[in-house]
N, C-alpha and C positions, 0 to 999 in steps of 0.2 A: 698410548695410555698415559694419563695423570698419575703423579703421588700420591697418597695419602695428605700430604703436606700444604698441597697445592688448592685443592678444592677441599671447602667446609660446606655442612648444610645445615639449617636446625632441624631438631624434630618434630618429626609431624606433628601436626594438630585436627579436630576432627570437628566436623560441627555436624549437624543434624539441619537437612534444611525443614523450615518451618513455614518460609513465605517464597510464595511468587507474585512480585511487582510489574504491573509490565506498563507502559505508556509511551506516547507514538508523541512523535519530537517532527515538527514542521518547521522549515530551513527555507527562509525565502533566499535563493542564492543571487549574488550582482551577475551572475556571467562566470567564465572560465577562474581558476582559483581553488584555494584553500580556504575553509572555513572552520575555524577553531570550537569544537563543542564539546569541550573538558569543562568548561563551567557546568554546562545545561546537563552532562552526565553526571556530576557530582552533586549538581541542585537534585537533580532525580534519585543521589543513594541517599542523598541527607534525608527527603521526603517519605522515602520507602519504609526510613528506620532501619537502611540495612547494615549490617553486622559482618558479619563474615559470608563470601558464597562469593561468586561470579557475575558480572553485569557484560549480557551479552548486548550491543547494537547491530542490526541491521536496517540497509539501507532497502527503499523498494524501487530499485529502480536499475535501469541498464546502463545508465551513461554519465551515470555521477556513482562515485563509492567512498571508502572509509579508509582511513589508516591512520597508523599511529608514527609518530613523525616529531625530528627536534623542533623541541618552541623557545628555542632562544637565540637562533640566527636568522632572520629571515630571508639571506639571501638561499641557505639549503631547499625554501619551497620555490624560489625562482629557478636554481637550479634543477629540482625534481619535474616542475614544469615544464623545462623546456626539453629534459629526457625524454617525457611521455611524450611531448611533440613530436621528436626523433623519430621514438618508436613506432608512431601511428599519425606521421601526417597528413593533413585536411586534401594534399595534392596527389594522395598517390593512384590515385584513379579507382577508388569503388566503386561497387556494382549496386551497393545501399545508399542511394541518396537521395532519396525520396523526402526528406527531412533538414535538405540541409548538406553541406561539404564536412561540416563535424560530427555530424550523429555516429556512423560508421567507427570514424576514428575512436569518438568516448565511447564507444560497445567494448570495442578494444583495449582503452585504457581501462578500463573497468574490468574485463578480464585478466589484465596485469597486476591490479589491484585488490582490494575485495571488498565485498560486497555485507561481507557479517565479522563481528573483534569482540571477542571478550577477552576482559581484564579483573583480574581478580579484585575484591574488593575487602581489604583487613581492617577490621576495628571501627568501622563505618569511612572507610579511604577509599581509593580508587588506589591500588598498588601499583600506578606507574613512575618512572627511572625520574631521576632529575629533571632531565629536558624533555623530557615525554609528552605528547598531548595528542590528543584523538582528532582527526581533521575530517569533514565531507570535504570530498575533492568532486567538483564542479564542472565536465569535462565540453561541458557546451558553454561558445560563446556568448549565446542569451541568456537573461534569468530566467529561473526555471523554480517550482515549489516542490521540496526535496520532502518526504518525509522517512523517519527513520524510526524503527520500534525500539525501544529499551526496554529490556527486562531483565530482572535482578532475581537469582534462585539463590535460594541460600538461608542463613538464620538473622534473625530482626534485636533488635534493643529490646 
C-alpha cells in the first residue's frame, strides 16, 4: 500500500458525450515493421472537433495489430521486433501455412499484441506520455493494405 504522500490525483471532471466520430484509416504497409499513425489519429481528433471523450482504433485484421510504444529511440522497435521473432518464429513448424511461413507466426504476434487502443483525448489532445506514439505493427513480410477504424465518443468544440 502507497502514502497519502506518494500518489496525487486531480479531480474528476465530467463531460456529457454529444458526438460520435468514426473513420476507417487505410495503411499501405512496406512489409514487416512498425508504422507510426499518431499523426493520422490526431489529424482525425482535430477534424472531429473532439474535445474531451476517448478515441478508440481498431485494427481489422489477424496478422498485423496496434500498440502504443516509445517514439524516440528507434532501436526499442528493432528490439520489440526481434522479441516477436523469438516468440513466434517463421521456423517452428506450423500446421497454418497455407499463406505463407509468416501468416501463422503474425496470428500469433497479434495475439500477443492487440488488435483495438483507446487513448483518452483532453482539450482536443491525444493524452498520450512523452514518448508515446500509436504504431500498426506489420507482422507479414509483404506489403499488405491494413485498414484501421477510428472512432472518437465523447463531447466536440
Amino acid at each position: 500500500m502507497t502514502s497519502g504522500k506518494s500518489v496525487t490525483r486531480s479531480a474528476p471532471s465530467s463531460v456529457q458525450a454529444t458526438t460520435i466520430a468514426s473513420s476507417l484509416l487505410t495503411v499501405q504497409t512496406p512489409g514487416r515493421g512498425f508504422i507510426d499513425l499518431t499523426g493520422e489519429a490526431a489529424k482525425f481528433v482535430n477534424e472531429a472537433h473532439a474535445r474531451d471523450g476517448a478515441l478508440t482504433l481498431f485494427i481489422r485484421h489477424t496478422s498485423a495489430s496496434l500498440t502504443i510504444q516509445e517514439n524516440a529511440d528507434p532501436s526499442v522497435l528493432v528490439d520489440l521486433t526481434t522479441a516477436l521473432s523469438r516468440l513466434a518464429p517463421e521456423s517452428a513448424g506450423w500446421t497454418h501455412d497455407s499463406e505463407g511461413p509468416d501468416d501463422m507466426p503474425g496470428h500469433i504476434k497479434t495475439m500477443l499484441t492487440q488488435t483495438s487502443l483507446q487513448v483518452p483525448v483532453l482539450n482536443g489532445k491525444l493524452a498520450l506520455g512523452t514518448w508515446q506514439a500509436i504504431y500498426l505493427i506489420e507482422h507479414r513480410a509483404r506489403p499488405h493494405r491494413r485498414e484501421i477504424v477510428l472512432q472518437f465518443i465523447g463531447s466536440n468544440r
